[in-house]
VEXLUMDREN-484605 format. One record per atom (N, C-alpha, C): x, y, z; atom name. Coordinates in steps of 0.05 Angstrom, whole numbers, plus 5000, padded with zeros to 4 digits. Example, Ala and Ser with C-alpha at 12.3 -4.5 7.8 and 13.67 -1.06 7.14 Angstrom:
// residues 2
px/py/pz/atom
5264/4886/5156/N
5246/4910/5156/CA
5264/4934/5156/C
5257/4955/5142/N
5273/4979/5143/CA
5258/5001/5157/C
***
This chain:
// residues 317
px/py/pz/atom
5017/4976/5000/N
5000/5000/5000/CA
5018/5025/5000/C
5017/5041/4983/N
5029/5069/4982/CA
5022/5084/5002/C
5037/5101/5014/N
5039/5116/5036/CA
5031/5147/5032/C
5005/5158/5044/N
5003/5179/5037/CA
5022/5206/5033/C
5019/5232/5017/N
5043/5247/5007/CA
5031/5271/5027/C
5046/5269/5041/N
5034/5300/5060/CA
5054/5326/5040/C
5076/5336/5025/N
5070/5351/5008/CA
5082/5344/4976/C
5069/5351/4967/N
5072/5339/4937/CA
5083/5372/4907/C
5102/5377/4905/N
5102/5401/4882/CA
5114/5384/4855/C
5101/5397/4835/N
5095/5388/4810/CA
5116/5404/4785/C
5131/5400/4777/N
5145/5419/4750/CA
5139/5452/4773/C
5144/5458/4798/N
5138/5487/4801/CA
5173/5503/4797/C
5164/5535/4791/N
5187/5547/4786/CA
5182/5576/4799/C
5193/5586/4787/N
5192/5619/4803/CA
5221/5620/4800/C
5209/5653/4779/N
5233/5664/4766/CA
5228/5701/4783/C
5241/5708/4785/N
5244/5733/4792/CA
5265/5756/4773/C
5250/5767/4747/N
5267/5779/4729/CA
5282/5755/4712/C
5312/5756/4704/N
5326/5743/4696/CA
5332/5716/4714/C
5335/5717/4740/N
5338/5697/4761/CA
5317/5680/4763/C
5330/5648/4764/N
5309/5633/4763/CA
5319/5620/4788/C
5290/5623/4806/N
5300/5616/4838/CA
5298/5587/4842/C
5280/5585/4834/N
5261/5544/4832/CA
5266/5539/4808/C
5271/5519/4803/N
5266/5508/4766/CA
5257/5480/4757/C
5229/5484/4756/N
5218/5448/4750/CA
5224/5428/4772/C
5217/5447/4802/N
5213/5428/4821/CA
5201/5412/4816/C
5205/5378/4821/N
5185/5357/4830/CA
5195/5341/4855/C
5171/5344/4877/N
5189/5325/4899/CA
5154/5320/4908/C
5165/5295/4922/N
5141/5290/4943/CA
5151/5278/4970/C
5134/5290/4990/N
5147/5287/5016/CA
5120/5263/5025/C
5129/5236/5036/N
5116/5224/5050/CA
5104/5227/5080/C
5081/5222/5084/N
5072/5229/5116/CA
5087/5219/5130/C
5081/5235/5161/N
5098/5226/5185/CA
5126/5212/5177/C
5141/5236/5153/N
5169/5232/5165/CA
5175/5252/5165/C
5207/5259/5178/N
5222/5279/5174/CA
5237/5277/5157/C
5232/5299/5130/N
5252/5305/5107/CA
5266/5326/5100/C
5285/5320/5098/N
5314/5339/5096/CA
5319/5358/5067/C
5322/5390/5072/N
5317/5400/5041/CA
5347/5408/5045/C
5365/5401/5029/N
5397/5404/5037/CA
5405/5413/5015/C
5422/5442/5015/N
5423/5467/4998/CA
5448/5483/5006/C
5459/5491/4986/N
5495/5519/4997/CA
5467/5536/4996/C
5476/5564/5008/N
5454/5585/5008/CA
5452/5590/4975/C
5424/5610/4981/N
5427/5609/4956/CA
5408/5589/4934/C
5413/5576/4940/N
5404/5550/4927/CA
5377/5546/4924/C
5362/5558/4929/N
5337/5559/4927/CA
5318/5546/4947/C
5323/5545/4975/N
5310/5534/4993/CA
5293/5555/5014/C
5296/5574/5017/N
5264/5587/5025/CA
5254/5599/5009/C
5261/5597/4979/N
5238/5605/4954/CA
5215/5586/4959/C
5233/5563/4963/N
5212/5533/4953/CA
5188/5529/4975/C
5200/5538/4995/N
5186/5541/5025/CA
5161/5560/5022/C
5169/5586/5011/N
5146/5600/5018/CA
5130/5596/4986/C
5143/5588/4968/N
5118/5574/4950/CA
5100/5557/4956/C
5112/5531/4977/N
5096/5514/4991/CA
5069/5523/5007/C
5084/5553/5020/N
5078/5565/5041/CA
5050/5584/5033/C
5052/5579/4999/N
5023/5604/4986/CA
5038/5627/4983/C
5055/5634/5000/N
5074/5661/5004/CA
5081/5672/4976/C
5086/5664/4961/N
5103/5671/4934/CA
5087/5655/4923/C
5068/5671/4886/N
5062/5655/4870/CA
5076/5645/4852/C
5080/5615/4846/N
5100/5607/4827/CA
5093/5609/4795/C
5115/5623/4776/N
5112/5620/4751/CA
5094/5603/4741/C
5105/5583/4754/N
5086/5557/4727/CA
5094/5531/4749/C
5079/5506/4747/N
5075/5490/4761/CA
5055/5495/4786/C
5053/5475/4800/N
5044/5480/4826/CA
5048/5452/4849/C
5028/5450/4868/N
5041/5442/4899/CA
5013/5432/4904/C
5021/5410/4926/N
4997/5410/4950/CA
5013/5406/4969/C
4994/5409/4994/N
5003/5403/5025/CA
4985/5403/5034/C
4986/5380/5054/N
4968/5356/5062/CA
4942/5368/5048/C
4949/5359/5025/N
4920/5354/5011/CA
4915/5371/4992/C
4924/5398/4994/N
4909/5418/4989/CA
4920/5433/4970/C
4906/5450/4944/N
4927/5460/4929/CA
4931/5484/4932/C
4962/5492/4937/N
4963/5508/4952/CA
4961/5538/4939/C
4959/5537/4908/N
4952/5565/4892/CA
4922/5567/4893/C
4908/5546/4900/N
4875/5555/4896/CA
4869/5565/4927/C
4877/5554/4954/N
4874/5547/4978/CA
4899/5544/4994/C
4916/5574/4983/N
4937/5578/5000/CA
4928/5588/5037/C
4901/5603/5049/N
4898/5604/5071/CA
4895/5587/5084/C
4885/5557/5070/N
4870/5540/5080/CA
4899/5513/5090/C
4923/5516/5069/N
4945/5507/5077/CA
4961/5520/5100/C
4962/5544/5109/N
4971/5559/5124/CA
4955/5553/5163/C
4935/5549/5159/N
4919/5532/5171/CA
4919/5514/5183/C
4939/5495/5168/N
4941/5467/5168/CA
4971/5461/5183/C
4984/5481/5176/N
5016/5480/5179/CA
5027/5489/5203/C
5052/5485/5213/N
5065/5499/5230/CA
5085/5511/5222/C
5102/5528/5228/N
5127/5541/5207/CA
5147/5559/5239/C
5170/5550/5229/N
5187/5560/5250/CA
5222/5570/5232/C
5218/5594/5218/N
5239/5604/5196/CA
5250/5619/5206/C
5266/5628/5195/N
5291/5652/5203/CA
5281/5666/5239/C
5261/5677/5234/N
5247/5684/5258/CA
5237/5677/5282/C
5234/5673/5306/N
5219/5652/5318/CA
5188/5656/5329/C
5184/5687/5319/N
5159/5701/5323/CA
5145/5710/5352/C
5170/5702/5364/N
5161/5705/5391/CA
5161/5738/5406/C
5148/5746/5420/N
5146/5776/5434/CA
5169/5779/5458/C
5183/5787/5452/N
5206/5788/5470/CA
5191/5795/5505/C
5183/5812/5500/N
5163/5831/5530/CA
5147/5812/5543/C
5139/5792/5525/N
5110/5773/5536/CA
5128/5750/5555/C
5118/5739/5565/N
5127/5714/5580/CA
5126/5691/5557/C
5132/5661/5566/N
5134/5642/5553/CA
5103/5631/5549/C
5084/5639/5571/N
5062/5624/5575/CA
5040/5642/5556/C
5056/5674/5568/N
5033/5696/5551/CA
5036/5689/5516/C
5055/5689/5508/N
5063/5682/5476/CA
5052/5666/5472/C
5058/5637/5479/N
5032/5615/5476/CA
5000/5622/5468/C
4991/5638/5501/N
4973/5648/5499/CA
4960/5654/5478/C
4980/5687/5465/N
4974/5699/5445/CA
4966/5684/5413/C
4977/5665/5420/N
4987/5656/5398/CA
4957/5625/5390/C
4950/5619/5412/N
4926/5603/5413/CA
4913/5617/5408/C
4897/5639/5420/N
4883/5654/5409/CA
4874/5665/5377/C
4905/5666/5364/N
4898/5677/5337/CA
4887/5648/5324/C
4893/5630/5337/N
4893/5601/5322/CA
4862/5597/5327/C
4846/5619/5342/N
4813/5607/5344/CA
4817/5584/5372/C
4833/5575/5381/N
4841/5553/5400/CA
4812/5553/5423/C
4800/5537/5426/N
4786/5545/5458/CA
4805/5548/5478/C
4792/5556/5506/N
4808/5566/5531/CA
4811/5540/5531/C
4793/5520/5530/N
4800/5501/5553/CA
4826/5484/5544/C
4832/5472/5509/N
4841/5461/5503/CA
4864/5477/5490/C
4867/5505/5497/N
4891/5526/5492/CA
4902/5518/5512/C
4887/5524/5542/N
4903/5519/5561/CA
4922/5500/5564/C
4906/5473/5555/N
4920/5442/5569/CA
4938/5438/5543/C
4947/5449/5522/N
4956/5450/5502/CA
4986/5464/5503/C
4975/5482/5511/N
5006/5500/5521/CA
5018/5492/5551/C
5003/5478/5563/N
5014/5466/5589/CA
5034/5433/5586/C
5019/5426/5570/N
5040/5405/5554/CA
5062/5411/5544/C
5066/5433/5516/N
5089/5434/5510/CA
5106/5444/5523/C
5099/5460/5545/N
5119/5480/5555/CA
5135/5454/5580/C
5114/5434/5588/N
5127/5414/5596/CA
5137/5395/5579/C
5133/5394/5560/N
5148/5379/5550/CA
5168/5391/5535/C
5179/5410/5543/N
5198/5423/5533/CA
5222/5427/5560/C
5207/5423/5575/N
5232/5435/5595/CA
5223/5463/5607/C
5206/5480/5599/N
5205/5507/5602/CA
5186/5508/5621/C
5162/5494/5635/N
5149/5503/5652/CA
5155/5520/5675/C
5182/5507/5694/N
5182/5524/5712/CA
5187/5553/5704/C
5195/5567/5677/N
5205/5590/5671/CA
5182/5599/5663/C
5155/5583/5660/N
5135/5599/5645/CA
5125/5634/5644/C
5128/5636/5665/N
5125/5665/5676/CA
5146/5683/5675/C
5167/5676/5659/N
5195/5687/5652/CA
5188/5705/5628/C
5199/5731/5628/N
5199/5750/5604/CA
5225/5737/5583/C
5210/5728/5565/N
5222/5713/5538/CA
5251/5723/5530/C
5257/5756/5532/N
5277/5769/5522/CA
5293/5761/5542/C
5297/5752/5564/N
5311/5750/5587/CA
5322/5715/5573/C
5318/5701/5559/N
5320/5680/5565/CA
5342/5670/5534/C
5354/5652/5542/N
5387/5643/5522/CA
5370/5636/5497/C
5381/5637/5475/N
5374/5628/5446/CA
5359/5604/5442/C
5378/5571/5460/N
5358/5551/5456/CA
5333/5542/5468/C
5337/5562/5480/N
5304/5563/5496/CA
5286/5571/5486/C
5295/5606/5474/N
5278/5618/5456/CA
5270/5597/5423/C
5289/5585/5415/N
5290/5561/5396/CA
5258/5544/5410/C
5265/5529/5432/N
5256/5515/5438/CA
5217/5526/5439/C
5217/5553/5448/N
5196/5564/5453/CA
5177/5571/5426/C
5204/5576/5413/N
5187/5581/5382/CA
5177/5556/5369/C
5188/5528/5378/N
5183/5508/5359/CA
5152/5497/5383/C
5152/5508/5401/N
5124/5502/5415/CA
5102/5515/5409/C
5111/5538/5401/N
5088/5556/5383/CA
5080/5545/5358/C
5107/5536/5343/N
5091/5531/5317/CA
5079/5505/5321/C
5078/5496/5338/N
5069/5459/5345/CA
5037/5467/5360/C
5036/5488/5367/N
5005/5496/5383/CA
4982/5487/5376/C
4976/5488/5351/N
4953/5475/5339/CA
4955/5453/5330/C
4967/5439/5330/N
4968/5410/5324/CA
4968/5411/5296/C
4994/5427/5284/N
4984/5423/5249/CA
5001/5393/5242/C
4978/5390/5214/N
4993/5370/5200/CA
5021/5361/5191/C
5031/5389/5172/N
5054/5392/5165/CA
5068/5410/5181/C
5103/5406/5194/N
5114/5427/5203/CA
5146/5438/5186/C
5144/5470/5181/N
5167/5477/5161/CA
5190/5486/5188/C
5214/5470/5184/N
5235/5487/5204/CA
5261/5490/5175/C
5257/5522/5186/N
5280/5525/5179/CA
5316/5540/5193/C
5326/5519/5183/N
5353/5515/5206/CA
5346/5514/5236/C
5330/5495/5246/N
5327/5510/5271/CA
5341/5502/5291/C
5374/5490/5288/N
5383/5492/5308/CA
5413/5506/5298/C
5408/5526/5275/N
5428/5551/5279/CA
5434/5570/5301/C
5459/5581/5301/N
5465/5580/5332/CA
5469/5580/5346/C
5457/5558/5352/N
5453/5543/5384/CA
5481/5520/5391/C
5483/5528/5418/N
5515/5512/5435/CA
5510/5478/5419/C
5520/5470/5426/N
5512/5433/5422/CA
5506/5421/5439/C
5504/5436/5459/N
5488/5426/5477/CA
5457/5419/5476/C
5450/5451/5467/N
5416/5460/5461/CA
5414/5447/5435/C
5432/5443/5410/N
5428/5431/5386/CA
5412/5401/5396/C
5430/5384/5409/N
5417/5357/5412/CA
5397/5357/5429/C
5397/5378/5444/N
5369/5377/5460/CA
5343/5389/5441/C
5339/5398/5431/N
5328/5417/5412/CA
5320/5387/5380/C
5336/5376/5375/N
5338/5353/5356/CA
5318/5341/5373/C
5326/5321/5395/N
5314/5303/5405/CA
5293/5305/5410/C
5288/5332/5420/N
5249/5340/5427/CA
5237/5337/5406/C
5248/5343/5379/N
5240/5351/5358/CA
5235/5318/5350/C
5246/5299/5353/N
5244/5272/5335/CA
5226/5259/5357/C
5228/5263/5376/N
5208/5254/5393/CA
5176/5259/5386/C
5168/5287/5394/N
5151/5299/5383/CA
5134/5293/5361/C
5150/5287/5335/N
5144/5279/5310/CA
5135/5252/5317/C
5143/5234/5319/N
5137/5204/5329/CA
5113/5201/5350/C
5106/5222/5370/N
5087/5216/5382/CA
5058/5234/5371/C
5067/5254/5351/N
5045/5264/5343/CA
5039/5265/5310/C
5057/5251/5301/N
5054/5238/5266/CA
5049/5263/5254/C
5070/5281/5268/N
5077/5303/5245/CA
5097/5298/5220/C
5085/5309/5198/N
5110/5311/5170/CA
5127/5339/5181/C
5154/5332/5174/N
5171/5359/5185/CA
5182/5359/5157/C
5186/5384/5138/N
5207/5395/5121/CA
5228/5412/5137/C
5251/5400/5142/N
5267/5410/5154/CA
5290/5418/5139/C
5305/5448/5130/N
5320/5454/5127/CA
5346/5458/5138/C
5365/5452/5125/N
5394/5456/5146/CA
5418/5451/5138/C
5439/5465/5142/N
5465/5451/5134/CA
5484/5437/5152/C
5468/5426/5176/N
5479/5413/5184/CA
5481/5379/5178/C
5501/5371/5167/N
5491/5345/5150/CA
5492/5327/5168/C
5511/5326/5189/N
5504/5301/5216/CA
5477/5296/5220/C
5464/5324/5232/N
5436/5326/5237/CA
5413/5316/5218/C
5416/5323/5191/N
5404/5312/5169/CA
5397/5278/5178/C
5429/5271/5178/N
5430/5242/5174/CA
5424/5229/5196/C
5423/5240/5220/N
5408/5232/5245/CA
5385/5234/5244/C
5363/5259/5231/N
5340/5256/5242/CA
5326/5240/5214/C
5325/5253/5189/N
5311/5254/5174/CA
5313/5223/5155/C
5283/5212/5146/N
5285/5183/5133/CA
5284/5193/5092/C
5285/5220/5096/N
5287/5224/5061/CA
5306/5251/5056/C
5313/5258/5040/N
5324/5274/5034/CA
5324/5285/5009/C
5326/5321/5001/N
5331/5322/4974/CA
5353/5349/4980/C
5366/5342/4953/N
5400/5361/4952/CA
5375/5383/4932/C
5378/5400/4933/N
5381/5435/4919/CA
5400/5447/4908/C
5410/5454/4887/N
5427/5471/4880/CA
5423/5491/4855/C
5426/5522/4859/N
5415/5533/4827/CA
5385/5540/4825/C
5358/5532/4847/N
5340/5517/4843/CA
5329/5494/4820/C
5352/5476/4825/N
5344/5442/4818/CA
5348/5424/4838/C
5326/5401/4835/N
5336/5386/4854/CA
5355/5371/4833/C
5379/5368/4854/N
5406/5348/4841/CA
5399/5316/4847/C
5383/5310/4873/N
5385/5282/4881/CA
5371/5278/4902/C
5349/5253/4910/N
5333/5251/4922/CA
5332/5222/4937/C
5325/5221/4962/N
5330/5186/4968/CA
5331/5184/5006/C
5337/5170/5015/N
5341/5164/5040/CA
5370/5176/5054/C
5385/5167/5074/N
5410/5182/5078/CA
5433/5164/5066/C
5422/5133/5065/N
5445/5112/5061/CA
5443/5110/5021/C
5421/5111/5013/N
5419/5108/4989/CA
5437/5130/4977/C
5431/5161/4985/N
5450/5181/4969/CA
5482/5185/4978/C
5487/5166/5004/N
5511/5172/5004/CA
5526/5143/4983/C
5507/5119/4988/N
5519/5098/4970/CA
5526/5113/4934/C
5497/5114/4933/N
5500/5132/4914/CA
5518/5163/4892/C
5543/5165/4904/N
5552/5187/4903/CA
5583/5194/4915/C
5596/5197/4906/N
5623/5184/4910/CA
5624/5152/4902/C
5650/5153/4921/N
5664/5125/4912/CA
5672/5109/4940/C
5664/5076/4936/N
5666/5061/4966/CA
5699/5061/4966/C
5703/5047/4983/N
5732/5042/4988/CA
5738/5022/5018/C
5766/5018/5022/N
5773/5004/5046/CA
5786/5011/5062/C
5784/5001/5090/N
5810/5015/5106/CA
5819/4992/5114/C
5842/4980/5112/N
5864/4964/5123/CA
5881/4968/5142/C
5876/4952/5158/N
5902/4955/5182/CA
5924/4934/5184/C
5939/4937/5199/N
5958/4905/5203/CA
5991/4926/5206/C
6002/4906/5185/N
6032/4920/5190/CA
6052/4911/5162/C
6068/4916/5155/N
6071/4913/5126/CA
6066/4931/5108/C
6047/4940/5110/N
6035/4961/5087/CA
6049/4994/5076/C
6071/4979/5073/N
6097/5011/5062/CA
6093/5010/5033/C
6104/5024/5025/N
6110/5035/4996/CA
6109/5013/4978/C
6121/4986/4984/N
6109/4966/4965/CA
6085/4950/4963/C
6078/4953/4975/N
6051/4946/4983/CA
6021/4964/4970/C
6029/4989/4970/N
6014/5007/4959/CA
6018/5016/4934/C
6055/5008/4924/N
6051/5011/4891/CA
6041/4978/4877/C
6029/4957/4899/N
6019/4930/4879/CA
5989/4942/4885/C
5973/4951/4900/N
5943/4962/4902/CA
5948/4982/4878/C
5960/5006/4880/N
5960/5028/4851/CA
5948/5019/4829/C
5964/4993/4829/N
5968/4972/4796/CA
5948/4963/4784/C
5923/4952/4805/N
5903/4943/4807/CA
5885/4958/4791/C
5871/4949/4774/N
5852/4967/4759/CA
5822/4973/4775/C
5813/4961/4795/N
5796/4978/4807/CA
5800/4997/4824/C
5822/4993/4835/N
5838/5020/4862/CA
5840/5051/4842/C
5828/5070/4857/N
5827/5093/4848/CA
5850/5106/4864/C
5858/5104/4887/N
5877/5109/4904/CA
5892/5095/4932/C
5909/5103/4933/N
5911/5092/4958/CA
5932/5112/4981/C
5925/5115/5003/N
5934/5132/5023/CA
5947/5122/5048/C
5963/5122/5062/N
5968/5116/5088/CA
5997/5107/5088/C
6005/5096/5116/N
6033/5092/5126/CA
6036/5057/5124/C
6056/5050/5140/N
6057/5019/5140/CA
6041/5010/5156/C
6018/5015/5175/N
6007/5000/5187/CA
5975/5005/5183/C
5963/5030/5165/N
5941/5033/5163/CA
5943/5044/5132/C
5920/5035/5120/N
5918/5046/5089/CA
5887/5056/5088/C
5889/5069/5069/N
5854/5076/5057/CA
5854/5082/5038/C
5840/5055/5023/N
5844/5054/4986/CA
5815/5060/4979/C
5811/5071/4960/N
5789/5092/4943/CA
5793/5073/4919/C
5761/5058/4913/N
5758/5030/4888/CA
5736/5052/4874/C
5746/5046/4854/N
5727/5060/4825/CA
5701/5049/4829/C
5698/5036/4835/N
5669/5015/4841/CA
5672/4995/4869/C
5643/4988/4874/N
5635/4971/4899/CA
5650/4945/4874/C
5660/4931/4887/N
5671/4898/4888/CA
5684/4886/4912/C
5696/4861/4914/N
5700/4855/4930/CA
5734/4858/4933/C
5733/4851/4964/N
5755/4862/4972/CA
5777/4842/4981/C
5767/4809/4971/N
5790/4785/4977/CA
5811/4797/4961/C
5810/4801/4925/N
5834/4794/4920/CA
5847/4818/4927/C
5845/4842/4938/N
5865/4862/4942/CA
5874/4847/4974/C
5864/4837/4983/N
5873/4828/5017/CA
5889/4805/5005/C
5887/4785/4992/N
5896/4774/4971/CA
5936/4772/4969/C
5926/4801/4954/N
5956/4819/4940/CA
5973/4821/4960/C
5965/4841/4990/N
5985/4843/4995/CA
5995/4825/5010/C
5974/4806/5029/N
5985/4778/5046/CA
6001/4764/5016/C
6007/4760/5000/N
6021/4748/4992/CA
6046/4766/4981/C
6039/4792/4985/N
6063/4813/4990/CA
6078/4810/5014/C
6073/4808/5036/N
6078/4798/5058/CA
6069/4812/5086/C
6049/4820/5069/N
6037/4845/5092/CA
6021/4825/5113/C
6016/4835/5132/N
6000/4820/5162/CA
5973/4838/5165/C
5953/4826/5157/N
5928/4843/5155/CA
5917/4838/5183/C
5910/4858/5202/N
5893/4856/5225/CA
5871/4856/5221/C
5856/4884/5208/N
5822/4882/5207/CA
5818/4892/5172/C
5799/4888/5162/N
5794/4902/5132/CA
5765/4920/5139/C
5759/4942/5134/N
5734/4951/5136/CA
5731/4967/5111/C
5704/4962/5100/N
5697/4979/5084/CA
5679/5000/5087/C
5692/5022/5070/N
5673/5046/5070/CA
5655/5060/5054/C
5636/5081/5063/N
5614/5092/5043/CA
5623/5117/5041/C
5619/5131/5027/N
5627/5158/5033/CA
5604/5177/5055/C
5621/5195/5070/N
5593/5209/5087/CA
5570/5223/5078/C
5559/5233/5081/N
5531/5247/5078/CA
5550/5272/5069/C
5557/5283/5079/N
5579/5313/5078/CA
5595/5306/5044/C
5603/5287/5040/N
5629/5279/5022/CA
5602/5272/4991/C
5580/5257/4997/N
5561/5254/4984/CA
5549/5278/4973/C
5543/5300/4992/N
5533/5326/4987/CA
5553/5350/4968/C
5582/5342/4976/N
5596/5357/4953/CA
5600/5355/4941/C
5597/5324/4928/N
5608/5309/4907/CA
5586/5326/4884/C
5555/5320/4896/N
5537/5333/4878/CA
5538/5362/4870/C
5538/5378/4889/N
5545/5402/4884/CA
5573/5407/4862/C
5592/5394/4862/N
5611/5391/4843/CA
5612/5384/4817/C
5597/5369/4820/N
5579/5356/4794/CA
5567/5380/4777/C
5555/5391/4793/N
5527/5410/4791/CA
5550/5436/4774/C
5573/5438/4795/N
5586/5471/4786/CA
5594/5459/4755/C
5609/5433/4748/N
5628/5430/4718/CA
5606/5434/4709/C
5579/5414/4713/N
5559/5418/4687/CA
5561/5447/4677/C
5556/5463/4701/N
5547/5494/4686/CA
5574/5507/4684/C
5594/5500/4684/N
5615/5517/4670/CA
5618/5516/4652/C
5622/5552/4635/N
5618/5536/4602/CA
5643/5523/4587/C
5630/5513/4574/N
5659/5492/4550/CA
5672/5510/4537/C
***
């Protein structure tokens, strides 16, 4: 059974003058996950956001989110959504509980179920005992923390973060992550999450799409695009492994490279194959192999590869 698309954009673009910000977006985001929009600035990732968002009409193409299309029934998506961007929208002067407050209110919220609504998050955030704290008084990942309880107030379907743990110590980052993946799992929110943090990416989120130029370059899970993109390779340990040893791997026509001293190497293979006969080569070189491990390239090493890709295409010939 196919899994519903909580947001779906179609060939959308948006050009501004000569600049083309989006170009023939197509992506679709599956429900209740968190998916990763991973972009250099620039790149066209809060164009695409506030297209999603109704904010900006797009040239040509179009969108839904959860459900809805969002150029016919952009208020009615806005509605639906939570959004936590550059800003955190919060009233510096107000307390943590009054902002809430304020902020149920515009949402139409009843008292009764505003109340027990903002008494949850603020506990489940950590922030209750400070509730009565004037907001401006209080450190970044709190204020972080406070803004992502606001946009969570109404229980929307879809939630947009963007970067939201720019910033913040690493302390408040993983605290701030974890509420955040928690959260999602107990209340089967879809999150579009923006960010360049690619650890984070690859920790929270089960999809991903790269941006560059506004195109998407590549789309997939975290293990698929890093398999995908670069080149595998091995790391060898043991002892033996000097200069002759590494000019019989060179020789080898799948070794793309090879790096290291006499007791550790890390050879770069033009392709996934197997790795007996190079272990092979050098035990009968005379090398003493301790462990063999193979590698993928990272999420980080995956992400520049494309972008690299992306700059030769458009440089001209």
């Amino acid at each position: 059974m196919t899994a519903p698309v909580a947001i779906r954009a179609s060939a959308l673009r948006k050009q501004f003058g000569d600049l083309i910000a989006v170009d023939n977006l197509t992506l679709e985001v599956p429900a209740g996950t968190i998916f990763g929009f991973l972009g250099p600035n620039g790149a066209g990732k809060t164009t695409t956001i506030r297209l999603l968002l109704g904010l900006l009409e797009p040239t040509a193409g179009r969108a839904e989110v959860a459900g809805i299309d969002v150029g016919r029934r952009g208020t009615d998506v806005r509605r639906r959504v939570g959004v936590l961007l550059e800003y955190s929208g919060l009233y510096e002067r107000l307390s943590a509980y009054d902002n809430l407050e304020f902020y149920g209110r515009l949402w139409h919220m009843a008292a009764s179920a505003r109340r027990a609504r903002i008494d949850e998050l603020l506990h489940h955030f950590g922030l209750a005992d400070r509730r009565d704290d004037v907001v401006g008084s209080w450190s970044r990942g709190m204020r972080q923390k406070l803004g992502l309880a606001r946009a969570l107030l109404h229980g929307p379907e879809v939630l947009f973060l963007d970067e939201p743990t720019a910033g913040l110590d690493p302390v408040a980052a993983v605290a701030l992550r974890e509420d955040l993946e928690r959260l999602t799992h107990e209340e089967d929110h879809t999150v579009f999450l923006t960010t360049h943090n690619l650890d984070e990416a690859q920790r929270l989120c089960q999809g991903l799409a790269v941006i560059d130029r506004g195109r998407i370059l590549a789309t997939g899970d975290p293990e698929s695009l890093r398999a995908g993109q670069g080149r595998p390779g091995l790391v060898v340990t043991g002892s033996g492994l000097g200069d002759d040893a590494q000019a019989r791997l060179r020789a080898r026509p799948e070794v793309a490279s090879v790096h290291g001293g006499d007791h550790r190497l890390e050879i770069e293979l033009r392709q996934a194959s197997s790795s007996a006969p190079l272990v092979r080569l050098l035990v009968e070189g005379g090398a003493d192999i301790e462990e063999v491990q193979k590698t993928t390239p990272t999420l980080e090493e995956a992400f520049l590869h494309l972008l690299n890709a992306e700059e030769q295409q458009a440089q001209p010939t």
